[in-house]
C-alpha positions as CSV (number, residue, x, y, z in Angstrom):
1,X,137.4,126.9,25.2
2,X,134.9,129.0,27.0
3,X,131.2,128.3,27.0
4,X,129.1,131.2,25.0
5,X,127.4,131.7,28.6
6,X,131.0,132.8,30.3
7,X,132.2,134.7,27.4
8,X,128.6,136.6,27.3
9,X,129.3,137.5,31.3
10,X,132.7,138.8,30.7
11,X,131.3,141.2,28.2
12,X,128.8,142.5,30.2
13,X,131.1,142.6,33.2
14,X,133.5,144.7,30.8
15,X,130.3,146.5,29.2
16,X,129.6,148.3,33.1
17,X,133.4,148.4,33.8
18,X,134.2,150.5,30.9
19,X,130.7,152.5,31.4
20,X,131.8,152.8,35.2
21,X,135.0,154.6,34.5
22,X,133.6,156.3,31.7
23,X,131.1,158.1,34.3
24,X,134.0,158.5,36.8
25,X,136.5,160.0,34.7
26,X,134.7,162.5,32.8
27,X,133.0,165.7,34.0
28,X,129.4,165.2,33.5
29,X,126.4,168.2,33.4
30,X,123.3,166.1,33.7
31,X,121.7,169.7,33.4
32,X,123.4,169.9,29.6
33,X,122.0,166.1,29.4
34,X,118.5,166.8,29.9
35,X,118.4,169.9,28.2
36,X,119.8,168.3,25.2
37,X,117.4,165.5,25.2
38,X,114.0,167.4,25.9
39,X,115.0,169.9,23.3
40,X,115.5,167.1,20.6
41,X,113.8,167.4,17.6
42,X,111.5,164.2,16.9
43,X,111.0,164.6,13.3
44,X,114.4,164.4,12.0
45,X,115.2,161.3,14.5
46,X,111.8,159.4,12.9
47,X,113.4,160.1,9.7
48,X,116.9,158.2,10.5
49,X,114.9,155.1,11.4
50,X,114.3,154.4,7.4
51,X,118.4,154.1,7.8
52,X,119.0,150.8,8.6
53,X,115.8,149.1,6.0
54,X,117.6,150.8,3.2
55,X,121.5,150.2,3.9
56,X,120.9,146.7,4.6
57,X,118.2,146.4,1.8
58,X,121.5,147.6,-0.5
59,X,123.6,145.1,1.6
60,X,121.0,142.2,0.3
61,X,121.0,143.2,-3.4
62,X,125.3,143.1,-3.0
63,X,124.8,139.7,-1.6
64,X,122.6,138.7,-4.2
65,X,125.3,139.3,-6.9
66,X,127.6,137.6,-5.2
67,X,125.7,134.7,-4.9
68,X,124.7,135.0,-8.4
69,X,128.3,135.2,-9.3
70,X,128.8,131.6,-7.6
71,X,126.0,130.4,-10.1
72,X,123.6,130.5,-7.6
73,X,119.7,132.1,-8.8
74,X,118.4,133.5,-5.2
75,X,115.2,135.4,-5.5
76,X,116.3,139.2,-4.0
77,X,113.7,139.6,-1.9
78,X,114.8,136.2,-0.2
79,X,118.0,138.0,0.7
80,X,116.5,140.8,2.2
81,X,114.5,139.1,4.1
82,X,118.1,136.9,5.7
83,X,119.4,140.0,5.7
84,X,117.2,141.0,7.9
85,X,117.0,138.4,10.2
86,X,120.4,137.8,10.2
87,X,120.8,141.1,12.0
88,X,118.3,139.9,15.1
89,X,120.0,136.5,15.4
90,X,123.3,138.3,15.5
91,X,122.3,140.4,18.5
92,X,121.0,137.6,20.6
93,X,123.5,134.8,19.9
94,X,126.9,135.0,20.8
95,X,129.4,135.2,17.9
96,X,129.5,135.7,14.1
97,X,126.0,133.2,14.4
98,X,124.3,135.6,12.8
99,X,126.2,136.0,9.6
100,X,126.3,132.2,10.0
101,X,122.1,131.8,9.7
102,X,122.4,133.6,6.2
103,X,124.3,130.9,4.8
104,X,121.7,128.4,5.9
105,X,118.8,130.1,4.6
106,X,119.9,129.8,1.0
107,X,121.1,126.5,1.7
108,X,117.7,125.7,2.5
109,X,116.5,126.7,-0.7
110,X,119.5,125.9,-3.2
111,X,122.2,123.1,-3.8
112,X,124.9,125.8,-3.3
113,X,127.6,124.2,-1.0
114,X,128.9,125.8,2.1
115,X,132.2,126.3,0.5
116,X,130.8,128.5,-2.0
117,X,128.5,129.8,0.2
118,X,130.8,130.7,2.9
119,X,132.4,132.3,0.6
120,X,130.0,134.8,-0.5
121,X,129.7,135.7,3.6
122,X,133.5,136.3,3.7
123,X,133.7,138.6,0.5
124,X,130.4,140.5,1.4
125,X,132.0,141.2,5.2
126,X,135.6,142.2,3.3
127,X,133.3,144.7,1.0
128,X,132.4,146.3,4.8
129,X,135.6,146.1,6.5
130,X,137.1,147.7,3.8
131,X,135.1,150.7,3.7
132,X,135.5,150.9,7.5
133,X,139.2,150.8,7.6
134,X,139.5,153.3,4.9
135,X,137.1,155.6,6.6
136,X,138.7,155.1,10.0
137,X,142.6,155.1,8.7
138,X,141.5,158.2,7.1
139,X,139.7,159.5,10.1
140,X,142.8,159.3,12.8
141,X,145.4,160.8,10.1
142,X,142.6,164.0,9.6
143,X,142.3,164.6,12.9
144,X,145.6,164.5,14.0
145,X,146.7,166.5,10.8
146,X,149.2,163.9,9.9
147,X,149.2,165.3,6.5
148,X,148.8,169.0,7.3
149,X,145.6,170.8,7.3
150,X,144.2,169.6,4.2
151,X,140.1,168.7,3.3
152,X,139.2,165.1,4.6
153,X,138.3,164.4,0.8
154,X,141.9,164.5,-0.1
155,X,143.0,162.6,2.9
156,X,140.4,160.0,1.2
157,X,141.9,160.1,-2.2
158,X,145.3,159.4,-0.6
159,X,144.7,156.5,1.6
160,X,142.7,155.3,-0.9
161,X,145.5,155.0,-3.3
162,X,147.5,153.4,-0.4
163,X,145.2,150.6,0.3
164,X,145.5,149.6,-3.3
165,X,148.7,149.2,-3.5
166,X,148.8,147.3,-0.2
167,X,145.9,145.1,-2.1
168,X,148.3,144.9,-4.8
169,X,150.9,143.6,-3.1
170,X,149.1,140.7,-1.0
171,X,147.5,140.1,-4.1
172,X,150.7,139.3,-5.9
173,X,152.1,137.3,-2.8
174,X,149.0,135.3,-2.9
175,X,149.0,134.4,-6.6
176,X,152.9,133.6,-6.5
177,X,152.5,131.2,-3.2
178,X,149.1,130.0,-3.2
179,X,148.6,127.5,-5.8
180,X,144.8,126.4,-6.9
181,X,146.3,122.2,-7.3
182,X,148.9,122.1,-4.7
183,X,147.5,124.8,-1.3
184,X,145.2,123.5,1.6
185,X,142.0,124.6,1.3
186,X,142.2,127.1,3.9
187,X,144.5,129.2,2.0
188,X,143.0,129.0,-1.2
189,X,139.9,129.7,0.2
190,X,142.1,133.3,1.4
191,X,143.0,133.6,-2.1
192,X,140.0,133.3,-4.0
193,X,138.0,135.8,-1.7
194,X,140.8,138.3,-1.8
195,X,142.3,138.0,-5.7
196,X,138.4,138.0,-6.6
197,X,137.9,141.5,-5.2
198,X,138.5,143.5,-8.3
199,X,137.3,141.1,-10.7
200,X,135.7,143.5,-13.4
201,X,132.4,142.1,-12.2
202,X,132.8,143.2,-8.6
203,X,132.5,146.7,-10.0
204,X,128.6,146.4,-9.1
205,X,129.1,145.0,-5.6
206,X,131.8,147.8,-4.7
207,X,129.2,151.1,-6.0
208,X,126.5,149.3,-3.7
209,X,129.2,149.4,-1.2
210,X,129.8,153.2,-1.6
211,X,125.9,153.7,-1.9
212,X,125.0,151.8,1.2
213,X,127.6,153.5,3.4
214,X,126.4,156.6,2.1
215,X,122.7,156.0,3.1
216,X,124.0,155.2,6.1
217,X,126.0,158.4,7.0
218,X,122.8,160.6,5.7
219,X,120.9,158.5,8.1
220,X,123.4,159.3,10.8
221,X,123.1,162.8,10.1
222,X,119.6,163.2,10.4
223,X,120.1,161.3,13.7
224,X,122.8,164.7,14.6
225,X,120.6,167.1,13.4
226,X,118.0,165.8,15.7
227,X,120.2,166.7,18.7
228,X,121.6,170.1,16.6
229,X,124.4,169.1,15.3
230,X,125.4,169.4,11.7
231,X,128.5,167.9,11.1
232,X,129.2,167.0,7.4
233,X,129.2,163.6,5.6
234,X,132.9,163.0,5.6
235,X,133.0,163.9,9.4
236,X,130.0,161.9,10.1
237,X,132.0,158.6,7.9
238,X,135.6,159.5,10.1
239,X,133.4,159.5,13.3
240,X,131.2,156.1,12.7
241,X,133.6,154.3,11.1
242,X,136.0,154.3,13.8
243,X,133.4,153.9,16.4
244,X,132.4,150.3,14.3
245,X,136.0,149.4,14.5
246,X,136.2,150.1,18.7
247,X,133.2,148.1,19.3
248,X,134.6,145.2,17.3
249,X,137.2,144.4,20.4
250,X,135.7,141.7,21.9
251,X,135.6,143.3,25.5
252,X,131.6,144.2,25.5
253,X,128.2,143.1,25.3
254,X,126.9,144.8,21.7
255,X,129.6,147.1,21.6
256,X,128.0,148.8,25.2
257,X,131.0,150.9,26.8
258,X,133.5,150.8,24.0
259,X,130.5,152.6,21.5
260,X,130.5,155.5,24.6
261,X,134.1,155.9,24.6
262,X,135.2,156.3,21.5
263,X,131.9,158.8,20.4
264,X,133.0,160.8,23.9
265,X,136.9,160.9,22.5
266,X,136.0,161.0,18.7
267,X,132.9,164.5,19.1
268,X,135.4,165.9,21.9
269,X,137.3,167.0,17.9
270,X,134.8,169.2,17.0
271,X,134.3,170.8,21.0
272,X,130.9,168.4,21.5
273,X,130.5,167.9,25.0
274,X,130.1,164.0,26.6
275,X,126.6,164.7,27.6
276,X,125.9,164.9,23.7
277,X,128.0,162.4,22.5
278,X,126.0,160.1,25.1
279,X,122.7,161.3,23.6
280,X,124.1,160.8,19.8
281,X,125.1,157.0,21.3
282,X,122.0,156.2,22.6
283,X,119.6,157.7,19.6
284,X,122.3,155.6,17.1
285,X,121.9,152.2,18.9
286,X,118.3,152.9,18.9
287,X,117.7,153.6,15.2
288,X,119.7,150.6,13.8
289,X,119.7,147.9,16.5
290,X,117.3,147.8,18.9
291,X,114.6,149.4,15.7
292,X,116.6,147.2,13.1
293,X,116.4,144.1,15.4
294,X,112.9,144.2,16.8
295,X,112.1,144.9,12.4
296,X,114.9,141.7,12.1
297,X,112.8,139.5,14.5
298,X,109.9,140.6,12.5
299,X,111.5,138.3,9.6
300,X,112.3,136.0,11.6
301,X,109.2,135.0,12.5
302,X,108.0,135.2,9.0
303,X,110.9,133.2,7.5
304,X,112.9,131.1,10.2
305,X,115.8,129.5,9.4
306,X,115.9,125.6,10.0
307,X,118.1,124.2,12.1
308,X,118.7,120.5,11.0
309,X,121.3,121.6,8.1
310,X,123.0,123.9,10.1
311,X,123.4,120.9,12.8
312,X,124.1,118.4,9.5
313,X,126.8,120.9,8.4
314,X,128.4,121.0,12.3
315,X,128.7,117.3,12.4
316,X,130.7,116.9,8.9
317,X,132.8,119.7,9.9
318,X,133.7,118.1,13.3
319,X,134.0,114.7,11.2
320,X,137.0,116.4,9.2
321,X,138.1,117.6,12.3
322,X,138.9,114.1,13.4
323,X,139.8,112.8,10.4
324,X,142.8,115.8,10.1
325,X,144.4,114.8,13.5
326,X,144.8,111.1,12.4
């Protein structure tokens, strides 16, 4: 197993590798680049930075419910506030650490165990990866027409309908196979998170879903209209969405490199040039990580998490660990 510290210099040696070619292979006009960048209009980029309070501020209340749904009373403002700083611990540690902390922070403050809680981390991340996957499934099928020349909202509807049945089917598999007595823990821990999905009372959890992604692509679209663009919300969902799922391949520092190339590929669909899509890249990491993390540490500092669970938790786990091999 690597140490964080070598995997965190071969993604920023793949961060200025991919940023290296990206320079040398494409045409650039630093002219168009400048131009683009003095003519920006302030207002509308100020506006965008309200983006990433409110989407994870919806994120927090969806947590919440699932938390309360394991039986567990967490105050909400408590949620937004490990929201929060779950964001600015995930951008300086290496790894999933900062979904980890928000575990802990409840933990701190509750006798929830970190079965259930886990849980509620898993199902909250399944709620996102879902809406990206549908967004960017739907995104490559519209822009390569694979269903003719139809509106994006109707190439929504249908993969949409496709993913449920696929749910469907797992879901099935899962409750035929996996029994609650007999299955390790591991896979019922699969099955629980996935059968519980469309409970009735994950109807809640799914509309802040649909609400939160939708802040999110209106703040997006004040960030284009800054640079004078106006694509619309669907457009703006295709492109982001799979731009998220690039810069989850685990070849970069932050997504730095793969974030470029896929915004330069994805805009060159609607004839915007690289030098724009560079400006769009830089204004987006600016308005919901760097702004979102520096607001994140902000938490932090107000509310850190302990660390002496966390390290109680490691120790049990690594007990088990033992105990399995023998």
């Amino acid at each position: 197993m690597k140490k964080p510290w070598v995997k965190t210099l071969i993604k920023i040696g793949g961060s200025v590798a991919i940023i290296w070619l990206l320079i040398r292979d494409v045409p650039w006009d630093w002219t168009e680049f400048k131009r683009v960048f003095v003519n920006m209009h302030l207002h509308w980029f100020i506006l965008s930075l309200t983006g990433v309070l409110l989407v994870l501020g919806i994120k927090s209340l969806r947590w919440n419910l699932l938390l309360t749904y394991e039986q567990i009373a967490y105050p909400k403002w408590n949620s937004f506030v490990a929201y929060m700083a779950s964001l600015t611990i995930g951008l300086i540690t290496p790894g999933r650490l900062g979904e980890i902390s928000r575990l802990y922070y409840v933990r701190e403050e509750t006798n929830i165990s970190f079965y259930s809680g886990f849980k509620t981390l898993i199902v909250d991340r399944i709620f996102d990866f879902a809406m990206l996957i549908w967004f960017g499934t739907t995104g490559m099928m519209f822009f390569y027409k694979v269903l003719g020349n139809i509106h994006g909202s109707m190439y929504l509807l249908i993969t949409a309908a496709g993913m449920l049945a696929i749910w469907w089917v797992i879901y099935l598999i899962l409750k035929k196979y996996v029994h609650k007595e007999t299955s390790k823990v591991g896979l019922k821990f699969i099955r629980e998170s996935w059968n519980g999905m469309f409970h009735p009372a994950m109807l809640s959890p799914w509309l802040l879903t649909l609400l939160a992604y939708f802040v999110f692509y209106v703040a997006n679209y004040f960030i284009f209209k800054s640079i004078g663009l106006h694509l619309s919300l669907i457009d703006i969902g295709f492109i982001l969405s799979l731009m998220s799922l690039a810069t989850l391949i685990p070849i970069s520092l932050a997504g730095f490199g793969t974030r470029e190339v896929s915004l330069v590929f994805l805009l060159s669909f609607y004839d915007i040039s690289p030098e724009v899509a560079i400006i769009f890249s830089l204004l987006q990491f600016s308005a919901f990580f760097l702004w979102g993390g520096l607001i994140g540490w902000m938490f932090w500092l107000y509310n850190p998490v302990k660390m002496k669970l966390m390290k109680d938790d490691y120790r049990s786990f690594m007990h088990y660990l033992k105990g399995a091999k023998h």
